[in-house]
C-alpha positions, 0 to 999 in steps of 0.5 A: 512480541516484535522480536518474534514477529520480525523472526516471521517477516520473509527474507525471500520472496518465496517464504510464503509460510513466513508470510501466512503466518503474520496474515494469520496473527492478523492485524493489529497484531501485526502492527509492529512489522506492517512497514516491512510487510508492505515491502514486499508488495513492491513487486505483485508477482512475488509469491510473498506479494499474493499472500500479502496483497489482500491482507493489506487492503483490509487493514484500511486507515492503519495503513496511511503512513505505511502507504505514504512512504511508499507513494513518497518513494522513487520506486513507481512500480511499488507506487502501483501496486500501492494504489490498485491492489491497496488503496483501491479495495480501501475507503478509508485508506483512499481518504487518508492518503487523499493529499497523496493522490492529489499530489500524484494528480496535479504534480506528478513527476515525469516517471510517475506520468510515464507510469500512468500513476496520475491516471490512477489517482484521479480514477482513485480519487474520483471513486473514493475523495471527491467530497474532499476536493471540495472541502479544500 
């Protein structure tokens, strides 16, 4: 089954057929390429992104070590679209990343401050963890 469905991971940003159909098998079905597909949200503008993008915030919990790679990355750009168009339409992702984002809020690098992702995770937090803080 993942032989076919890396056939339906998009190769370009504009194969948004590719990226309907893996929306369509649905998660968990999906599970297998879900690293992959998140790859293609680096960037929201990306035909394949707007496909994407809301499927993604559905899955929830599943997500966490997908999404941790990319808040792990050097690529703040994706980082962002990782946290607003993700992690903030998900409770349970939020709380499964909650170490991340209050890595980003207590020691963000100087590109993840530039980038405002600090910002961002202390909005996220605040909305979805702040029980968790106080757990620690």
């Amino acid at each position: 089954m993942s032989r076919d469905l890396s056939e339906l991971v998009p190769g370009s940003k504009d194969e948004t057929g590719k990226a309907a159909k893996l929306v369509t098998l649905g998660y968990p079905a999906v599970a297998p390429v879900l690293g992959e597909i998140l790859e293609w949200v680096e960037d929201a503008n990306w035909p394949v992104a707007k496909v994407f993008l809301p499927f993604l915030a559905r899955i929830g919990a599943p997500l966490v070590p997908h999404a941790r790679y990319a808040l792990q990355s050097q690529d703040e750009q994706w980082k962002r679209v990782v946290l607003e168009h993700i992690v903030g339409q998900s409770d349970s992702l939020a709380h499964g990343i909650s170490v991340d984002l209050l890595r980003l809020i207590d020691t963000p690098t100087t590109a993840e401050k530039e980038e405002g992702l600090h910002m961002i995770a202390d909005e996220l937090f605040r909305k979805y963890c702040n029980d968790d803080r106080a757990a620690t």
